[in-house]
C-alpha positions in Angstrom: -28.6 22.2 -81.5 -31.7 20.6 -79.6 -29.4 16.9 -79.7 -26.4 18.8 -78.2 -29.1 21.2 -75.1 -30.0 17.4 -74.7 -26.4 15.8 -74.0 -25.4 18.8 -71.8 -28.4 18.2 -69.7 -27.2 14.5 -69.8 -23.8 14.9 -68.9 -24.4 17.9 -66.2 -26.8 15.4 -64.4 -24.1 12.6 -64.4 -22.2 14.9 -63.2 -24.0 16.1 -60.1 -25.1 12.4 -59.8 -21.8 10.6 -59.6 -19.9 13.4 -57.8 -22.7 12.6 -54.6 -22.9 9.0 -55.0 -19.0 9.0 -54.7 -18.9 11.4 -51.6 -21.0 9.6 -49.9 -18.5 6.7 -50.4 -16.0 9.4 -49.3 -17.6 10.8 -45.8 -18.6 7.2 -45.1 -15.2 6.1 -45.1 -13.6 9.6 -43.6 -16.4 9.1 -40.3 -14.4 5.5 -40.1 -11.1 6.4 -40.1 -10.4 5.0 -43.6 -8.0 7.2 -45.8 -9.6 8.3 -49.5 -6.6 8.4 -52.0 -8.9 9.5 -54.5 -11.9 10.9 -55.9 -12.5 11.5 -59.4 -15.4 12.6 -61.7 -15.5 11.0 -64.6 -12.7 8.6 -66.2 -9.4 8.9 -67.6 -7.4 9.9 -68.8 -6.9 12.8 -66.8 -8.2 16.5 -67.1 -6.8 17.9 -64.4 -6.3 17.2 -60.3 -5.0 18.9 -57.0 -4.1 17.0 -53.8 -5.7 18.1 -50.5 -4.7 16.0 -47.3 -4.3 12.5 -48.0 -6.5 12.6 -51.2 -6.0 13.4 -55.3 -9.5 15.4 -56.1 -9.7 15.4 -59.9 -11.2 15.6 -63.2 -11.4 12.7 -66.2 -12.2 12.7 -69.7 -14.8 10.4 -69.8 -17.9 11.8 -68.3 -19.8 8.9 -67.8 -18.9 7.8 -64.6 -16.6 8.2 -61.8 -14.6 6.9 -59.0 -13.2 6.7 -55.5 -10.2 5.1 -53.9 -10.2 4.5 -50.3 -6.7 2.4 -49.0 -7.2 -1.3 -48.7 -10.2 -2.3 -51.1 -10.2 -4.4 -53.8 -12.0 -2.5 -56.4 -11.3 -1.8 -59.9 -8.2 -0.5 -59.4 -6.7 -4.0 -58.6 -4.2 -2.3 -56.8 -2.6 -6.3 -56.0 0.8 -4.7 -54.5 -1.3 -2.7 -51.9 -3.3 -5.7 -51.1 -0.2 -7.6 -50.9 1.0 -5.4 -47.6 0.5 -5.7 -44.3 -3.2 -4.3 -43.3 -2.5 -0.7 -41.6 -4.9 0.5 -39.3 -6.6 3.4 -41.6 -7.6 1.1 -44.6 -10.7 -0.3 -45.5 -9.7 -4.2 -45.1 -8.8 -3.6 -41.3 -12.4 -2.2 -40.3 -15.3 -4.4 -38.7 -17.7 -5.6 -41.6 -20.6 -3.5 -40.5 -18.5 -0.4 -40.8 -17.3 -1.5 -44.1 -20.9 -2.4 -45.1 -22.0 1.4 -44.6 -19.2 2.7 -46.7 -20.3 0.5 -49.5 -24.2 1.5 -48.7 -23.0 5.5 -48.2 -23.3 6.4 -52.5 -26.6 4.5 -52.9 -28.1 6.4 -49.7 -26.7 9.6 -50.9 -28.4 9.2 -54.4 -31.8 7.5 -52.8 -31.5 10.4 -50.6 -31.0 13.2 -53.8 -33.7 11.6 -55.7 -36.3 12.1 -53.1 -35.7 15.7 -52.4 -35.8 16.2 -55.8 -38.8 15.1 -56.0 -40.5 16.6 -53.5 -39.2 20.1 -54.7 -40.4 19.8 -57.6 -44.0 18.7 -56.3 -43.9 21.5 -54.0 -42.8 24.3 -56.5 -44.8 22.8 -59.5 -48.2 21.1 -58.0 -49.6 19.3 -60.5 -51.3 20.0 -63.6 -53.3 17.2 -65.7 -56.1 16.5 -67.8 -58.6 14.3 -65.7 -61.0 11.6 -66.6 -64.0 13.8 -66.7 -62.2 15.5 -70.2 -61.7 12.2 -71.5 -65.1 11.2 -71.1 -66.2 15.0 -72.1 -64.2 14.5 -75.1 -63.2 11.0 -76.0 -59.9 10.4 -77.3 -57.5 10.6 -80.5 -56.3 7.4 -82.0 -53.3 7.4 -83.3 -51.4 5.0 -86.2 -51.2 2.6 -83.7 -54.0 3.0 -81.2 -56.0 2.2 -84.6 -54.4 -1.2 -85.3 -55.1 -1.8 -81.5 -58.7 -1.3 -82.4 -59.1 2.5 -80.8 -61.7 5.1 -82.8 -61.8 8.4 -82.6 -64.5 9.5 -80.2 -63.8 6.4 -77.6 -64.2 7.2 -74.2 -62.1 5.3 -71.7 -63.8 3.7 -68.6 -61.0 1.8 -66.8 -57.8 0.3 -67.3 -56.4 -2.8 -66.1 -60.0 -3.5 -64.9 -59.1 -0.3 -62.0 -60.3 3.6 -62.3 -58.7 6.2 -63.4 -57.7 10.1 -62.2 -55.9 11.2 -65.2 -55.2 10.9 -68.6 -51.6 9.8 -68.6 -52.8 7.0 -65.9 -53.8 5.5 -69.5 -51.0 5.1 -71.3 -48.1 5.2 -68.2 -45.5 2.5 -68.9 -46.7 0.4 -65.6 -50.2 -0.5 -66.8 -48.5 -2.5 -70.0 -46.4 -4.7 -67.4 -50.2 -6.3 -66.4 -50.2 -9.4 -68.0 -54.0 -10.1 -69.6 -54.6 -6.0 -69.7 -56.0 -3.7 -71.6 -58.6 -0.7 -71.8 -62.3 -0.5 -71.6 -63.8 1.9 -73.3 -67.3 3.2 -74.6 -68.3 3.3 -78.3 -71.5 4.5 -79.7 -73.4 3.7 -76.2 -71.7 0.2 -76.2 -68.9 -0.9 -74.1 -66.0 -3.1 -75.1 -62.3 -4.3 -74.2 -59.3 -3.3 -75.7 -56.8 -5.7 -74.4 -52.4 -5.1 -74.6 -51.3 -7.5 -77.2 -48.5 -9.7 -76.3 -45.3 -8.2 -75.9 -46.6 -4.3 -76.1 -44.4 -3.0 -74.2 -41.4 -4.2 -76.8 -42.7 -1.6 -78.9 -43.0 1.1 -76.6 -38.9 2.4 -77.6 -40.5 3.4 -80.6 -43.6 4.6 -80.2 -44.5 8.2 -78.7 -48.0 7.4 -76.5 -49.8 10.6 -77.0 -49.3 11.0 -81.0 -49.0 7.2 -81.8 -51.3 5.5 -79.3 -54.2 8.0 -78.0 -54.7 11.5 -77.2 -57.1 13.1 -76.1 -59.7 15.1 -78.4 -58.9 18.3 -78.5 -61.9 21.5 -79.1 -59.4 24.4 -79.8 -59.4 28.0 -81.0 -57.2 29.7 -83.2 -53.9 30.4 -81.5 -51.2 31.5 -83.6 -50.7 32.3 -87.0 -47.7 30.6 -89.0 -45.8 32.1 -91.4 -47.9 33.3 -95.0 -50.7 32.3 -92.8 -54.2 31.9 -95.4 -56.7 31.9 -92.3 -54.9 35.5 -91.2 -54.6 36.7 -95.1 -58.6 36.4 -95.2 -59.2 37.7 -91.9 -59.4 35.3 -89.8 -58.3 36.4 -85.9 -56.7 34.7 -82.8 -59.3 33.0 -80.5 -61.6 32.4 -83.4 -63.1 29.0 -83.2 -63.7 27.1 -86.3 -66.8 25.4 -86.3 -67.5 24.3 -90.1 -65.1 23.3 -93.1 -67.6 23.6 -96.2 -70.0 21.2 -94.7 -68.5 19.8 -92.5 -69.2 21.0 -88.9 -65.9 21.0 -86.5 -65.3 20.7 -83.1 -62.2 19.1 -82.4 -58.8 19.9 -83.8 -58.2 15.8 -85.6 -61.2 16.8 -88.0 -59.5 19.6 -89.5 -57.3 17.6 -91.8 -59.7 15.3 -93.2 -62.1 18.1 -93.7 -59.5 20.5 -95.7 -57.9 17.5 -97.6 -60.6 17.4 -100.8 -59.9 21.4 -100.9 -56.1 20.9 -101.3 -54.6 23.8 -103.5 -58.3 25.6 -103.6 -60.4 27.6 -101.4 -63.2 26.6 -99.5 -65.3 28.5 -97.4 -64.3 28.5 -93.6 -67.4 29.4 -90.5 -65.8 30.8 -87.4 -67.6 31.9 -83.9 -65.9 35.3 -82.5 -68.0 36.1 -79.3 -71.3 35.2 -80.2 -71.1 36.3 -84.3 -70.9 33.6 -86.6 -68.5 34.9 -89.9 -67.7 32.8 -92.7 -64.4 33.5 -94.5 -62.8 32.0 -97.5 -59.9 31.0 -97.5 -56.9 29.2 -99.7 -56.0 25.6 -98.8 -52.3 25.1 -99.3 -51.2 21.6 -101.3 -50.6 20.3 -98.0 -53.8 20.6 -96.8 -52.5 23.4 -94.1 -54.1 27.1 -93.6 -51.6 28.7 -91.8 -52.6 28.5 -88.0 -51.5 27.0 -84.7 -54.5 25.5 -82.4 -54.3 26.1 -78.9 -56.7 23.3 -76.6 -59.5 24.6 -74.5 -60.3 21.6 -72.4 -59.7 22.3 -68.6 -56.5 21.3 -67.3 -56.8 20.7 -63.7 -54.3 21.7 -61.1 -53.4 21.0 -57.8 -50.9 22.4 -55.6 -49.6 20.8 -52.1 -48.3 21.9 -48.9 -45.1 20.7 -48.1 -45.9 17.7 -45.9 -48.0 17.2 -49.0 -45.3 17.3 -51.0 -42.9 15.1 -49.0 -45.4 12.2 -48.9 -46.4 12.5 -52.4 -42.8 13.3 -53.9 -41.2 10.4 -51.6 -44.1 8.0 -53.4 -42.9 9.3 -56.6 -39.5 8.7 -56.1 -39.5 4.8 -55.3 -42.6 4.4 -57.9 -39.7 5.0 -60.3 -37.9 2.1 -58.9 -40.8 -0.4 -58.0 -41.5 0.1 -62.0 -38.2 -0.4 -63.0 -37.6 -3.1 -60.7 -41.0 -4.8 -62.5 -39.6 -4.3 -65.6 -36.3 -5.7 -64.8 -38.4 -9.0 -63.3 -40.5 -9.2 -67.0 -36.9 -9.4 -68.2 -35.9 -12.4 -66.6 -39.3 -14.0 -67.5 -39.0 -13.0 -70.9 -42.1 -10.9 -71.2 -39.7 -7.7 -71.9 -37.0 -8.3 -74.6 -33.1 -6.9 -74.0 -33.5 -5.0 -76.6 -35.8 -2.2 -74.8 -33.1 -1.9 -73.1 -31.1 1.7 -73.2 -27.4 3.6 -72.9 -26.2 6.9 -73.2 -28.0 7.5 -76.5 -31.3 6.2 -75.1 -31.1 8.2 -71.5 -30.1 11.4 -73.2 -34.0 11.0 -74.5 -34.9 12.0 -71.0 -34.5 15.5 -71.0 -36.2 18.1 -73.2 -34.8 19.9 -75.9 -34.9 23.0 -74.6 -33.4 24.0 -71.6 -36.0 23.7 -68.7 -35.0 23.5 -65.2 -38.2 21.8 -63.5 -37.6 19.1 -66.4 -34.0 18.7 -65.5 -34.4 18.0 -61.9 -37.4 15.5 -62.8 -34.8 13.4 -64.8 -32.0 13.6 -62.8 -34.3 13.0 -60.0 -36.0 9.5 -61.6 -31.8 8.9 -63.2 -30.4 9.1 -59.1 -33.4 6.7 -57.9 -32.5 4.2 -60.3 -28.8 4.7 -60.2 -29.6 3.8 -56.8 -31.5 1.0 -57.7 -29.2 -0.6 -59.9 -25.5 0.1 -57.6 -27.3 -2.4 -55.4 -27.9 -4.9 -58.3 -25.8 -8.2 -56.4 -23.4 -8.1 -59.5 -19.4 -7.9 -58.3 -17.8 -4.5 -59.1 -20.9 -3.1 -58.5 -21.6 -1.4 -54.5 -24.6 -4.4 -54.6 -21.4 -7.1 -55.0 -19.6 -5.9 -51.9 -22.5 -5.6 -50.1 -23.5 -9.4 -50.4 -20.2 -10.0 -49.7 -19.6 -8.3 -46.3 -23.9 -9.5 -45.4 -21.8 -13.1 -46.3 -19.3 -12.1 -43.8 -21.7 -10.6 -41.2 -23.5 -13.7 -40.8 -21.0 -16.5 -41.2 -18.1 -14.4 -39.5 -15.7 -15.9 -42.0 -14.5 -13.0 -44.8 -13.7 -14.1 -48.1 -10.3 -14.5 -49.2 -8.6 -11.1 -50.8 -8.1 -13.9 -54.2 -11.6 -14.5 -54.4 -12.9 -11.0 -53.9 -9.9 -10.2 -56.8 -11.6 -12.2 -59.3 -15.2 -11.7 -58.1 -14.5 -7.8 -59.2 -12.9 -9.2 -62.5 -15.3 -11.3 -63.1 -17.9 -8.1 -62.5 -16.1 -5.6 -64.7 -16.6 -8.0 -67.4 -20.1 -8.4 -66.8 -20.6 -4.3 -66.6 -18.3 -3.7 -70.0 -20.6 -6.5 -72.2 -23.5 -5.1 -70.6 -22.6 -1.5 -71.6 -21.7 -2.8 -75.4 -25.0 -4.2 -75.0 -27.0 -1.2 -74.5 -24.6 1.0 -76.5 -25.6 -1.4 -79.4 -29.2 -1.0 -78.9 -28.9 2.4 -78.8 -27.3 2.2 -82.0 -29.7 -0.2 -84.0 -32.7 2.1 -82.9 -31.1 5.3 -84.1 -31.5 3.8 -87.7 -34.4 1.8 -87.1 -33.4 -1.5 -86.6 
């Protein structure tokens, strides 16, 4: 059920997404003069359509993607008997470059445009809420499986990374600082300072790992915050809010000690000190095989929070946005220079990832917000077929005043649609290889 709230996000966002990016196309070409045969969500075959004026408005199959026809451009249609014709006066081929140049720019503006507000709503409504550096260096952090093999301990307390300062926790472990070549963390240990560094190729492994549970955390004091189900810690009186401070003898304070400390009491009871107020109870109470008691910890480090005014938010939410892109983009260039294998690339499968698995509307717009920017990002990608093809091809014509020929542009965009589809199989493998580990 949580896979299939996932892909509805997924496909409702491509939705919204493409059905923009296309009308911009659309009221680009309609301020022209250029006549729109049709526009189409999603591929065939063919749900369903209606014609309204000169164009076919309709629904396909596929929802992956989408389309729109205006008269007199080579596009994937390869509509060679058209092209064939006379130029008429409403199509595409018979308007100056530069207005044919903002017709091909109109869907990436349109989703550039989307993205940002997006963003900026959201950083209006929301604010922010974080854990900042001061509850890391109250604290320390978690390591997990593989923060340990990167050398972390539990109780490390992060100075800098990438040699810089730090505001918040996830500034540690956000995708972008792995892209610095040579960097790493530097933390404190036991009054001494040392380096951490990346090791080569990290962010490879970064498709498989989750950050906070894998890589580090931050340590967590806690009280008692639920109870599960057959809960031992409620059966021997245990309440909510209690904070555990001792496992038989060993004193507690953060929630990753609770495991080891209940692990030699597996299947028996061991006596359990908790602080309610200011009493101090002890209660027994029986471990289960898997070293659980029954309860759900709820953090009491402070989470800050910060809310912004709406210029606020248009200059921080604008930021955000092309940050998205600017990262992306840097991953794209580690690439090219091999420092970021194909294989972190990501389809369908992967992108679906992006949204939570339960229905939450703030999270929606965030990823359909970053998903426009970088649709955005890569339409403009110089590859034929793609909006970035025609636009180095009318810039060509722009500056030389010489068009190419209608042949060349008809097997530029074959030539592209190749490209796209072995790219797509590409990623669609990927996707495939990780779902079983591979």
């Amino acid at each position: 059920m949580e896979t299939i709230v996932q892909i509805a996000q997924l496909l409702l966002a491509l939705s919204l997404l493409v059905g923009i990016h296309e009308a911009g196309h659309m009221i680009a070409a309609r301020i022209f003069g250029m006549r729109v045969e049709k526009f189409f969500i999603g591929f065939p075959p063919k749900i369903f359509s209606f014609k309204k004026g000169d164009t076919e408005y309709g629904l396909g199959a596929i929802p992956l993607g989408g389309f729109v026809k205006i008269s007199g451009m080579i596009d994937e249609s390869m509509d060679k008997e058209q092209m064939a014709k006379e130029p008429q006066p409403w199509e595409f081929r018979s308007k100056p470059a530069w207005q044919r140049l903002i017709v091909m720019l109109g869907g990436i503006f349109i989703n550039v445009v989307a993205g940002i507000v997006a963003f900026i709503i959201l950083t209006f409504n929301v604010g922010d809420f974080y854990l900042a550096k001061d509850q890391v260096m109250k604290h320390g952090i978690v390591a997990g499986v593989v923060g340990q093999e990167l050398g972390f301990q539990n109780g490390d307390k992060i100075l800098k990374v990438n040699g810089e300062d730090y505001e918040r926790f996830t500034d540690l472990i956000q995708p972008g600082i792995f892209l610095e070549t040579g960097g790493g963390w530097t933390v404190e240990r036991n009054g001494r300072t040392l380096d951490i560094k990346f090791p080569d190729r990290f962010i490879n492994r970064l498709e498989k790992i989750d950050l906070r549970n894998d890589l580090i955390d931050v340590r967590m004091p806690f009280v008692v915050g639920l109870f599960g189900d057959s809960s031992n810690v409620e059966a021997a009186g245990i309440l909510l809010e209690d904070q555990i401070t001792k496992v038989g003898d060993v004193d507690i304070e953060y929630f990753d000690q609770m495991k080891p400390a209940l692990g030699p009491y597996a299947g028996q009871a061991v006596p359990i000190e908790v602080l309610r107020g200011t009493q101090t109870m002890t209660y027994n109470v029986e471990v289960s095989p898997d070293t659980t008691i029954g309860f759900y910890m709820q953090p009491t480090y402070e989470v800050s929070t910060k809310d912004y005014t709406f210029a606020e938010a248009v200059t921080k939410g604008t930021s955000d946005a092309f940050g998205s892109v600017i990262l992306n983009a840097r991953a794209m260039g580690q690439l090219f220079t091999g420092g970021l294998s194909a294989r972190s690339l990501s389809g369908p499968i992967g992108i679906v990832k992006l949204y939570p698995k339960k229905w939450d509307w703030n999270k929606f717009w965030r990823s359909t917000g970053f998903i426009s920017m970088i649709l955005a990002f890569m339409n403009l990608l110089p590859i034929p077929a793609l909006d970035g093809g025609h636009v180095v091809f009318l810039l060509y014509e722009l500056v030389s005043g010489k068009a190419p020929s209608d042949r060349f542009l008809e097997n530029a965009q074959k030539v592209g649609m190749v490209m796209i589809l072995a790219l797509m199989v590409f990623v669609l493998g990927n996707d495939i290889l990780k779902l079983f580990g591979i």
